[in-house]
C-alpha positions in Angstrom: -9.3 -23.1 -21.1 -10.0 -20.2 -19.3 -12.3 -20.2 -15.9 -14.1 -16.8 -14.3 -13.0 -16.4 -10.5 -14.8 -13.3 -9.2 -13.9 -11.4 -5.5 -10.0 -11.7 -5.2 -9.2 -14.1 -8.3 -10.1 -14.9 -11.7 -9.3 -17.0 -14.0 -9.7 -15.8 -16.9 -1.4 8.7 -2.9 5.1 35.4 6.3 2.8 37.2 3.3 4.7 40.4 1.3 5.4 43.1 3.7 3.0 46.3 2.8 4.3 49.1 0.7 3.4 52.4 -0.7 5.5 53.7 -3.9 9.2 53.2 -2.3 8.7 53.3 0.8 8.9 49.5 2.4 6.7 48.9 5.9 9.0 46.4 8.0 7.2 44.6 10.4 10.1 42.7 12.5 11.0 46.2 13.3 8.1 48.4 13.2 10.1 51.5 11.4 9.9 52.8 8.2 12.9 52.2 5.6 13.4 54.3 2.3 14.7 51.8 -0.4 16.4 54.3 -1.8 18.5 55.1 0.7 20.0 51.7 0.8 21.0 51.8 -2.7 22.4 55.0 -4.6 21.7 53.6 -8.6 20.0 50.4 -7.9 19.8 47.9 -10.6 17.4 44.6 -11.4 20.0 42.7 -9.6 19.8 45.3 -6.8 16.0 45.5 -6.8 16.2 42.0 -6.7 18.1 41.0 -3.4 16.3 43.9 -1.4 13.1 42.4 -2.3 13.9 40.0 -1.2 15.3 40.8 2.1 12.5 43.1 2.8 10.1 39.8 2.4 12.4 38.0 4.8 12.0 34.4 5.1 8.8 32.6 4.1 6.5 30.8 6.7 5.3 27.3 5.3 2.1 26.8 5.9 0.9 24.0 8.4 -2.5 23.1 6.2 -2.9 21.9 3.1 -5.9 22.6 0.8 -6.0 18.5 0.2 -5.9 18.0 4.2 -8.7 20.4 4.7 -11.1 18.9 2.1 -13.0 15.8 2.8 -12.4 12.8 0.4 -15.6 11.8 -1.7 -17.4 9.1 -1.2 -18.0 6.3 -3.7 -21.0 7.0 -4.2 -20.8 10.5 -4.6 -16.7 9.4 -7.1 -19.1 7.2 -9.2 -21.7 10.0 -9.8 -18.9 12.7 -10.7 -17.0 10.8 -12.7 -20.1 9.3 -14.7 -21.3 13.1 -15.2 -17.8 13.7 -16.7 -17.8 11.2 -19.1 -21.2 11.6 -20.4 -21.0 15.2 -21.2 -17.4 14.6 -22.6 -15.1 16.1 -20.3 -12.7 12.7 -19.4 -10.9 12.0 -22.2 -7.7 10.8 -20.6 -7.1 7.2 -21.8 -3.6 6.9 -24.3 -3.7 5.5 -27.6 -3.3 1.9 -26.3 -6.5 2.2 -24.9 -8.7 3.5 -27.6 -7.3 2.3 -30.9 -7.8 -1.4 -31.8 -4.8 -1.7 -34.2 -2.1 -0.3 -31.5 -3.8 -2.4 -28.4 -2.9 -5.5 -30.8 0.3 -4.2 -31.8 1.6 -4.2 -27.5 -0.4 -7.3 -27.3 1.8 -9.0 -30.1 5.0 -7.9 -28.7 4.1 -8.9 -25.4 3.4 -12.4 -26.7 6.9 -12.3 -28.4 8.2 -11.7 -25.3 6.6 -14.4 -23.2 7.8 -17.0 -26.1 11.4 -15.5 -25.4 11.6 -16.7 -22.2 10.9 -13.5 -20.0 7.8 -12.6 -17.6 6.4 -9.4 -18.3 6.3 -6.2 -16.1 3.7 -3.6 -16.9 4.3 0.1 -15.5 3.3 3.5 -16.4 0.6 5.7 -15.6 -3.3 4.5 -15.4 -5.3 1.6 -14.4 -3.7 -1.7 -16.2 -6.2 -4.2 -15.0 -9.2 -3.6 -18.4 -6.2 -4.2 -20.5 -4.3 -6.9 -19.3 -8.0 -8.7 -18.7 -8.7 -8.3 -22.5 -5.0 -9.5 -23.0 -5.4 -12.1 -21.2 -8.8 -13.2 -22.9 -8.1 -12.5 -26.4 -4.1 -13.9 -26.2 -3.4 -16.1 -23.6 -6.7 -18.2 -23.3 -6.2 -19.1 -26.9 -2.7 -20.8 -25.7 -2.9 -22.1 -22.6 -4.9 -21.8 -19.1 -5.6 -18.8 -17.7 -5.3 -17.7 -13.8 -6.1 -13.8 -13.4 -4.6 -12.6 -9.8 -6.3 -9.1 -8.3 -3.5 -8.4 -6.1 -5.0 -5.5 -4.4 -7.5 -7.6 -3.3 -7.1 -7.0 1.0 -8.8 -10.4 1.4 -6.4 -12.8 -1.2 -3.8 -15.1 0.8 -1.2 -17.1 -0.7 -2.9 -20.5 -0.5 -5.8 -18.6 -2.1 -3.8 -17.9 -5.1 -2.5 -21.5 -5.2 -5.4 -23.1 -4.7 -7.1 -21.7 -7.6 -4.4 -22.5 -10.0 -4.7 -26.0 -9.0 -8.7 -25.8 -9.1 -8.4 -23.7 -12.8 -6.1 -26.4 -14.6 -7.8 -29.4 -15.9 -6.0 -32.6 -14.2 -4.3 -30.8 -11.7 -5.7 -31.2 -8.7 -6.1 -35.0 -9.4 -2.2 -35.4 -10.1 -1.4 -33.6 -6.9 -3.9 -35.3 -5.1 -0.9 -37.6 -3.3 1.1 -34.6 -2.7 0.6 -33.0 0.5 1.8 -29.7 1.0 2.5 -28.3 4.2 3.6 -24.6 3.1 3.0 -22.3 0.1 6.4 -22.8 -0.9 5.6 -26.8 -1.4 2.3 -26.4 -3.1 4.0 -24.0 -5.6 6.4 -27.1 -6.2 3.9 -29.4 -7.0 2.1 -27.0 -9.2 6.1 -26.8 -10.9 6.1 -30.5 -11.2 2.9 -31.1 -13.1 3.6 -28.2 -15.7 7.3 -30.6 -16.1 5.3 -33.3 -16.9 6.0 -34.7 -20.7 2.4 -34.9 -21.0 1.5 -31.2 -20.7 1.5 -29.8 -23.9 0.1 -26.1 -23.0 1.4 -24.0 -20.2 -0.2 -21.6 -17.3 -0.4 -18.3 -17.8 -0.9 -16.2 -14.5 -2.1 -12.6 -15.0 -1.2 -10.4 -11.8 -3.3 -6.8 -11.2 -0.6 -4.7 -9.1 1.9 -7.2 -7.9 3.3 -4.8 -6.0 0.6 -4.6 -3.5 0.0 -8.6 -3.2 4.1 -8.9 -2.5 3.7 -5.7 0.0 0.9 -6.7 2.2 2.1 -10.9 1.9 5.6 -10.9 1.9 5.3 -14.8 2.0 4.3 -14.5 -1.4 6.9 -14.1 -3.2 8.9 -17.0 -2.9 6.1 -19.6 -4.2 5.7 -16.9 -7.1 9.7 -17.2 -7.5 9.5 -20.8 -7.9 6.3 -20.3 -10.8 8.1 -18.1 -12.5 11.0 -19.3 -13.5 9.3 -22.4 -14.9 9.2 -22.2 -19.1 5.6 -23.7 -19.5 4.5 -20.7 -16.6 4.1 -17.4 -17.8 3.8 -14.1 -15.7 2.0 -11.0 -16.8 1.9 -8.9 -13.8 1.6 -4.8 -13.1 3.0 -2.2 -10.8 1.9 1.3 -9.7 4.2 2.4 -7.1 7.1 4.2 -8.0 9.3 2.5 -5.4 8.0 -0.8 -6.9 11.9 -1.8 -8.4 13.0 -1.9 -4.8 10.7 -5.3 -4.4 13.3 -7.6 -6.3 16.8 -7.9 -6.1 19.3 -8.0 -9.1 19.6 -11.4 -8.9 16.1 -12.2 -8.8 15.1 -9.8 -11.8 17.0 -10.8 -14.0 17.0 -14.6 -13.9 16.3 -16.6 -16.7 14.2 -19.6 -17.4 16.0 -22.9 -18.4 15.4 -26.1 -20.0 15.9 -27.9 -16.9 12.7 -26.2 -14.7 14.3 -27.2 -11.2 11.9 -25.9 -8.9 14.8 -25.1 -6.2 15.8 -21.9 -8.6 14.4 -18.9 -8.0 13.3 -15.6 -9.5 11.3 -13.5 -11.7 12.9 -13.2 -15.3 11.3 -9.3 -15.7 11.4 -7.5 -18.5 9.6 -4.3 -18.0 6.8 -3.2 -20.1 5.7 0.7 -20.6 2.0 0.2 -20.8 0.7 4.0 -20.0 -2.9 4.0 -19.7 -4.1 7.3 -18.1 -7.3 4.9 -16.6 -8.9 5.8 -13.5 -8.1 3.6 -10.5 -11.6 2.7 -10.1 -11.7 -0.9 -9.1 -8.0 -1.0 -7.4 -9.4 2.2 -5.2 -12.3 0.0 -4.2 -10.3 -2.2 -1.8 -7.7 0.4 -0.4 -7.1 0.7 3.2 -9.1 3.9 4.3 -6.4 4.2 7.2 -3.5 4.2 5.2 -5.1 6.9 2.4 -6.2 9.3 5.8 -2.5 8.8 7.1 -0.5 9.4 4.4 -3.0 12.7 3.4 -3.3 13.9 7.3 -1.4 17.0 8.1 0.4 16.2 12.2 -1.9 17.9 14.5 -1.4 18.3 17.8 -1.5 14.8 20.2 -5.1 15.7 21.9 -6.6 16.5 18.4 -4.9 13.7 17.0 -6.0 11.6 19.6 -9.9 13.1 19.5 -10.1 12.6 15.5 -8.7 8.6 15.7 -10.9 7.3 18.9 -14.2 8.8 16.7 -12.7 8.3 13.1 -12.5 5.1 11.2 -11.1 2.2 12.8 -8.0 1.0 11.9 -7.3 -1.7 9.8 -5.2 -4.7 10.3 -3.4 -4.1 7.5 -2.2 -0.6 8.6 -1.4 -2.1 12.3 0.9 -5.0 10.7 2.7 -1.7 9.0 3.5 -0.1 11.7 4.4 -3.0 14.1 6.8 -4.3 11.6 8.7 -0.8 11.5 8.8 -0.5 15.2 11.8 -1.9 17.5 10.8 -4.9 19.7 10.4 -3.5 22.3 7.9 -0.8 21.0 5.6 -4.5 20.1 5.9 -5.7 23.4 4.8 -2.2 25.3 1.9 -2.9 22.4 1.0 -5.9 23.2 1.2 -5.2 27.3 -1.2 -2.8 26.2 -3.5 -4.7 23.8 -3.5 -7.5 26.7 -4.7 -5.1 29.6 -7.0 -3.5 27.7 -8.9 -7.5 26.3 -8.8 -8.5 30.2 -10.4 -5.3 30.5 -13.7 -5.5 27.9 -16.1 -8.0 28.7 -18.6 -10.2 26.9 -20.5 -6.9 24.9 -17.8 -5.3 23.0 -18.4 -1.3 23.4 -18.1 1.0 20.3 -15.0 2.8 19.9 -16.0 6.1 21.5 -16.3 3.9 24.6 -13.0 2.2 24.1 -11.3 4.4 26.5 -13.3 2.9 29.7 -11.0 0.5 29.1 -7.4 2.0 28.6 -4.8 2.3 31.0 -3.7 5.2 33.2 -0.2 6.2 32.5 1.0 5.9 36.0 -0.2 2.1 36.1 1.3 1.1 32.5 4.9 2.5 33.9 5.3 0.5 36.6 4.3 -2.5 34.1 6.6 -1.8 31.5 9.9 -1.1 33.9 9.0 -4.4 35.7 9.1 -6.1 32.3 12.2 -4.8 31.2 10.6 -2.6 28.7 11.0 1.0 29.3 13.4 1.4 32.6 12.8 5.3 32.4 10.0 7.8 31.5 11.5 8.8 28.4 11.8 5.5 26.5 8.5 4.7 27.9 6.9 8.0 26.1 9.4 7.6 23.2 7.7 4.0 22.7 4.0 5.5 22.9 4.8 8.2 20.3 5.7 5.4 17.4 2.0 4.6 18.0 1.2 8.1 18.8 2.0 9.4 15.2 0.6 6.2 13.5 -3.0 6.4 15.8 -2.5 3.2 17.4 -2.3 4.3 20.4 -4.6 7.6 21.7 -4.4 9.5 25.0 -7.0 11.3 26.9 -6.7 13.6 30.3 -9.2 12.3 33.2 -8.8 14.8 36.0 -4.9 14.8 36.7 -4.1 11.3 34.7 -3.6 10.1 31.0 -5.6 7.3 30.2 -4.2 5.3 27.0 -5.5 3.7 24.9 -6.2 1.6 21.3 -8.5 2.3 18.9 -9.9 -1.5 18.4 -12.4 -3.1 18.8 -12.2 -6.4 20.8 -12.2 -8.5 17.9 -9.7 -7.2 15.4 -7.1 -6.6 18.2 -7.7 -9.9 19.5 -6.3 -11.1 16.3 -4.1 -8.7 16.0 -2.9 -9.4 19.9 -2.6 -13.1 18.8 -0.7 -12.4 15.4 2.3 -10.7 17.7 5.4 -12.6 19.4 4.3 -12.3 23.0 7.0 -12.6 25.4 5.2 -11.1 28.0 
């Protein structure tokens, strides 16, 4: 009953002042002090506070040793890690994952708890995907059809998802076939109705590899999952890695419960979490993350011209990480954006330049005010520079001197911030 669906789907993150015996060297004042004669019978607790108020407050360091090492390759990941193993020296999995009898023993319970009525929530440390891929070959294809979900897949949509559950159960897409659906949430219905039907006599189950990333990067999914999930014959094994992951359903929604009467206009999830602690390398989830994001979040702030410098001749950005940041900014931060994403596609032509040409075709500060206070968008210099540092910090938007103007800019090319340009609520 269980179909292979390769790419997104399948079926089946000041130094210790000098000293020399008692006699203490302090800088701030460039004089010598005698401990001793601050103290006439000094004790640890003495000792102590003088230390340290001869060390005076500690300077944090700007740099960190992870921002000033460059990230492997994957290439040069695989070779390491394959070195590692051979000779012995990764030996991190848990139990779960190398003894037979205790891998059946979680994959019994969790069976136990589908039949109760629940949808099962995998967390804990390690790559989940090997396990729940065996779980869902040796357990659930044995009781009903199979639909295995990569989540962190950057390319999976909604209607992908939907589309291969109808394309994975046998008679499905022929009972639908009359049903148009307009939306996700409508094709989720129909996939609700069929599973209702008298006649079905095994159920769905739908395996999800970090469900927490699919609902993070496609907020629409969620509600068409809502309406699967709470259907009796539909069962949910899904896994989450982030530690904020909780914050993704409400009360109401996690603990809902699945009923006799499989309405499709209910919602929710019916969790019950499941400690499934792996220790697994990230290998294949880590294949598809967003570059951008992983150099952001690691990035120590520089300064705005080496910011700038490093982003125009670094990796492009992603549309992912641009959807991030536009849907954290205020509205009109998105419509000084997209003032800027249109001025600078009128001004590329046919042959879209490489990035480290891109800023040929950015705007000079002195024009883009103007622009923006005629458009209502920045009636001073402040907002106006207060807007371009949102983008500033995120490297959507970079800055270079030309003589005695600042040109701006985005790091683009013409394609991807055309769509991104055409994704935005222009009301400019």
């Amino acid at each position: 009953m269980a179909a292979e669906f390769d790419s997104d789907i399948s079926s089946l993150s000041e130094s210790d002042p000098e000293h020399d015996g008692d006699v203490f060297l302090d800088k701030g004042k460039g004089k010598e002090t005698d401990l001793e004669s601050r103290t006439l019978v000094q004790s640890g607790f003495d000792a102590y506070f003088a230390l340290s108020a001869a060390k005076g407050r500690a300077l944090a360091s700007g740099s960190r040793f992870s921002a000033l090492v460059q990230p492997l390759s994957a290439d040069e990941y695989t070779e390491g890690i394959s070195a590692a193993a051979e000779n012995g020296e990764v030996r991190l999995e848990s139990a779960i994952v190398r003894d037979p009898e205790e891998r059946a023993d979680v994959f019994e319970r969790m069976m136990l708890e589908l039949r109760e009525g629940f949808n099962v929530l995998c967390h804990g440390f390690g790559s989940k995907r090997e396990l729940l891929n065996d779980f869902a070959k040796t357990r659930c294809a044995k009781k009903g059809h199979v639909v295995i979900v990569n989540g962190f897949h950057p390319e999976l949509t909604v209607k992908d998802l939907l589309s291969s559950i109808e394309a994975s159960v046998p008679g499905l897409v022929d009972a639908v076939a009359n049903t148009p659906a307009s939306t996700p949430d409508a094709q989720a219905r129909r996939i609700h109705d069929f599973f209702s039907q008298k006649q079905q006599k095994v159920g769905l189950y739908l395996i999800i590899h970090s469900i927490d990333a699919l609902l993070t990067r496609l907020p629409k999914a969620k509600s068409p999952l809502s309406i699967l999930a709470l259907h009796s014959s539909i069962h949910v094994v899904a896994s989450v890695d982030h530690v904020n992951s909780p914050m993704l359903w409400s009360a109401s929604e996690a603990s809902a419960r699945k009923d006799a009467g499989n309405t499709s206009q209910r919602r929710g999830f019916a969790w019950i979490w499941h400690d499934l602690t792996t220790l697994a390398p990230y290998d294949t989830e880590l294949a598809f993350a967003d570059r951008t994001s992983i150099t952001g979040a690691s990035r120590v702030r520089k300064s705005r011209d080496t910011e700038s410098a490093a982003n125009a001749s670094g990796l492009p950005l992603s549309d992912t990480a641009v959807a991030h940041v536009l849907a954290a900014v205020t509205e009109r931060a998105k419509e000084m954006f997209a003032l800027l994403s249109k001025h600078q596609l009128d001004s590329i032509d046919a042959a879209d330049p490489t990035l480290d040409a891109m800023q040929a075709h950015g705007i000079v500060y002195d024009a883009l005010f103007p622009l923006s206070r005629a458009k209502f968008i920045a009636t001073n210099d402040t907002q106006l520079r207060a807007q371009l540092g949102e983008f500033r910090d995120h490297g959507l938007v970079v800055s270079a001197q030309s003589g005695a103007s600042e040109i701006l800019w985005i790091p683009m090319r013409k394609e991807r911030l055309a769509r991104v340009y055409a994704g935005m609520d222009k009301t400019n």
